[in-house]
N, C-alpha and C positions, 0 to 999 in steps of 0.2 A: 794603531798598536796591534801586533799580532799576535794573535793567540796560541800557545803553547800547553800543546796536549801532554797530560804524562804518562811514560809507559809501563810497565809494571816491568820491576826489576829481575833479571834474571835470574837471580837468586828467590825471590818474594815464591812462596807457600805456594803449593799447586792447588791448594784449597781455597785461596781466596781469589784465584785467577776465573777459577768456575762458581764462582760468586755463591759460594759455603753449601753445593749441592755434594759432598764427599758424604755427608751421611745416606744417601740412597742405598747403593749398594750395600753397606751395613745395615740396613733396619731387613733388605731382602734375605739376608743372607740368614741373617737373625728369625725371622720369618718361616723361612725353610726351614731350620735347625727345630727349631719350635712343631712344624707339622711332621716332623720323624719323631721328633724327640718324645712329645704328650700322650702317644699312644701305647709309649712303650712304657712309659713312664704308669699310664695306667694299667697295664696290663701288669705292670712287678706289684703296683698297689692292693688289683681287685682279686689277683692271687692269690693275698693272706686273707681275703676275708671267705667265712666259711658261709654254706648255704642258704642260710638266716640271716646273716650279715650284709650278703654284698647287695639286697635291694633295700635295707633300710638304714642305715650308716651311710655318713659320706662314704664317696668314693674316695676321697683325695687324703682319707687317715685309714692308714694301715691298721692290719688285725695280726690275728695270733694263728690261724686256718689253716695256712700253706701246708703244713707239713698230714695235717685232715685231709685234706682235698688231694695231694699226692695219696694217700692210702688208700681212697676211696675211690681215685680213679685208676689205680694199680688193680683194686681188687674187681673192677667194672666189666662184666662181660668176663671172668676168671682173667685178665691181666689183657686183655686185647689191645690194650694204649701200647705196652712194649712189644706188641708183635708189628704195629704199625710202624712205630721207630725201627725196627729192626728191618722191615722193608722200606722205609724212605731212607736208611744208612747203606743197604746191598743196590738200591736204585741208583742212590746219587754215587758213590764210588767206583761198584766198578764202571755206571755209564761214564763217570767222569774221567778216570785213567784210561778206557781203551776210547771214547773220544777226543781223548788231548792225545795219545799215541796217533790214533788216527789224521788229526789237524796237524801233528810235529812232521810225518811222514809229507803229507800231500802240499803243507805248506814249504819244505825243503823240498821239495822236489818244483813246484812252481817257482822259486827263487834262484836253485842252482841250475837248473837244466833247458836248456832252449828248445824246442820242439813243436813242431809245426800244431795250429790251433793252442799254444799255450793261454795268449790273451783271451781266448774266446771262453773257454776252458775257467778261468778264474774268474771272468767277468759271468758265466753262468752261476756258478759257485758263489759269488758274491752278488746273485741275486737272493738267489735266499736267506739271506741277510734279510729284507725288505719285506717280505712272506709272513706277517702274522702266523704265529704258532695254532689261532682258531679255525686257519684257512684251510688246517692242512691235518688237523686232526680226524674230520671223518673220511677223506680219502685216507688218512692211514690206518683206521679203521676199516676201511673196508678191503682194504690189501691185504690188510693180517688178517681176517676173519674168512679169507677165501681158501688160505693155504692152514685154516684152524689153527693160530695163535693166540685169541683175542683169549682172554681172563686165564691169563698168562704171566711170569713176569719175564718170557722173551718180548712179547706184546707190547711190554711198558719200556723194555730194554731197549730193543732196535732203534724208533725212531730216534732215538736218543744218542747212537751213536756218532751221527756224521754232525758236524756242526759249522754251519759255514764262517761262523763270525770266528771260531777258532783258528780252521784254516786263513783268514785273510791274518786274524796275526799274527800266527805263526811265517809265513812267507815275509810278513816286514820283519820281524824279529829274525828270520833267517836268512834275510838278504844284509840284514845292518851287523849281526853277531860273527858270524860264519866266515870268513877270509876267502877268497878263491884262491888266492896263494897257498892258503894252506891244505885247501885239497890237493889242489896241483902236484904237491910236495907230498902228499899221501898218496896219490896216483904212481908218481916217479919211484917209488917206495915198494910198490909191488901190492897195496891195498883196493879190494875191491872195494864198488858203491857202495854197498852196503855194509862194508866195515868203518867204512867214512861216514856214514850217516849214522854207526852204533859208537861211533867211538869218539869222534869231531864233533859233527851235528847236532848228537842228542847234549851231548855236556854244555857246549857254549851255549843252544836255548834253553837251558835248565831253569832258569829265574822268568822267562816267557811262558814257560809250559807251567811252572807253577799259577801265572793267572792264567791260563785257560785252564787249567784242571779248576780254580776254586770258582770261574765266571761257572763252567758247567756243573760244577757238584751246585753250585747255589741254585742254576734253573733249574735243575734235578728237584732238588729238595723243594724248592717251592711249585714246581709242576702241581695243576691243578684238574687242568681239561683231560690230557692224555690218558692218566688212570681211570678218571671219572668214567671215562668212554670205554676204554678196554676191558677195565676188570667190574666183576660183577661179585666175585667171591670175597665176602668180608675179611676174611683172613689175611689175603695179600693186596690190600689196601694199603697206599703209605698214609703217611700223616694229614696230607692234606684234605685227603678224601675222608678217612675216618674219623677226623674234628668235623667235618663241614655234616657227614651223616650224627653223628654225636650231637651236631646244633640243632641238626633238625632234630632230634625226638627232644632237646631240650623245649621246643616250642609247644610240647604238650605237657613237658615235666620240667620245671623248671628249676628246679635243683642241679638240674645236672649242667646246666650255664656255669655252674663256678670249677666243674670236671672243665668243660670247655676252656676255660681262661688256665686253668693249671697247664693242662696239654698245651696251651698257645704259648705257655713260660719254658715249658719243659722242649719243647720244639724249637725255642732261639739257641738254648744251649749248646748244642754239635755244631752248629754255624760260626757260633764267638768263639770256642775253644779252636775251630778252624783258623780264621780270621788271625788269632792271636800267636797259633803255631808258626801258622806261616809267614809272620812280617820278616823274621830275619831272612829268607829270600828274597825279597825287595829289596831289604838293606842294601844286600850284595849286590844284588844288579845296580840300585843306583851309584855303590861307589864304583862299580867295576864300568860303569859307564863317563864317571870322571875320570879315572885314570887313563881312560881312552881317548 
């Protein structure tokens, strides 16, 4: 008698073909969600509790503080918490628009235009991609410090402006958005490059250039090493650096650990009201990438 194996129907559950391991990737996924999620989660929690509160109270029941702890670190050093936001906001923006102008420009022009050493050219460019931002902060320290920039905010500005991972998206976004036909038909036309690249160029990566402006306002804003290293003047400290000096003296006073967790609440707020401006540009790009 022969024996007759059976097969599993081509219809039958992709789940039990892989003999019920479908829950893996969900428990990871769930996982990950969990180590973003808990932290911030604590931080909206130990923000309502006031300076007496947040080492003797749980952590995980909210208090009545926040709006304490906002007046207390408003009034701290006469107001120095909003002078820090006000320079991690002139940091991250304009470094973010004239580096996304700068990556719209050098990215179309690596996509549209053929020119001897192009590849070499992008491929160097798209090394630094690869370049840890720690590697490269005391060489630029000691660049700016020679021509006396350093506790500055051209200092904190410059290195900020060229971005390579911007430029490589922009050049795919500009090689995939951009038509050659329709330059062509702008050339025939009697328009110069650079009316083609203000008037063609810039619109159709419109929806690209909005993430690269919000990839670099975010490294902006979270920049840690570069100001740390360049400025020395409290005043023009952004946020990162002025919480991280703030921690430190809370290690001698600890009261001011719940000023520290306010700032750390009051800090996400420009990034989500970001974040939320900008999805209906995504929207757009992804339909206008269906209808294509």
């Amino acid at each position: 008698m022969t024996a007759v194996l059976a097969r599993p129907e081509a219809g039958a559950p992709a789940v039990a073909r892989r003999g019920g391991t479908a829950w893996v990737p969900t428990v990871a996924l769930l996982v990950g969600a969990a180590y973003c999620i808990i932290p911030t989660l604590w931080i909206l929690i130990a923000s309502t509790k006031t300076k007496t509160e947040l080492f003797s109270t749980a952590t995980y029941l909210p208090s009545l503080g926040l709006a304490e702890n906002v007046v207390e670190l408003s009034q701290y050093q006469s107001g120095i918490f909003w002078r820090w936001m006000l320079n991690s906001f002139l940091y991250a923006a304009v470094g973010g628009v004239v580096a996304s102008a700068i990556s719209a420009a050098t990215g179309y022009a690596l996509a549209k235009y053929a020119f001897r050493g192009r590849e070499l050219l992008f491929n160097t460019i798209l090394a630094g991609v690869l370049l840890p931002q720690i590697v490269l902060a005391i060489p630029q320290y000691l660049l700016l410090s020679s021509v006396g920039l350093t506790d500055s905010y051209l200092g904190v500005l410059l290195p900020q402006l060229f971005n390579p991972y911007g430029i490589y998206l922009c050049r795919i976004y500009a090689a995939a958005a951009v038509p050659d036909t329709l330059l062509e038909a702008g050339r025939l036309d009697g328009a110069s490059e650079f009316q083609l690249f203000r008037t063609v160029g810039l619109r159709l990566m419109g929806p690209g250039l909005v993430t690269v402006f919000l990839l670099q306002f975010i490294a902006i804003w979270n920049n840690f090493l570069l100001p740390f290293v360049m400025l020395t003047s409290e005043e023009k400290f952004p946020l990162t650096v002025g919480l991280y000096g703030l921690l430190r003296h809370g290690a001698a006073e600890a009261s001011l650990y719940s000023l520290v967790i306010a700032g750390t609440l009051l800090s996400i707020i420009p990034v989500v009201a970001l974040f939320l401006s900008l999805q209906r540009h995504w929207r757009i790009d992804l339909v206008t990438g269906a209808i294509r």
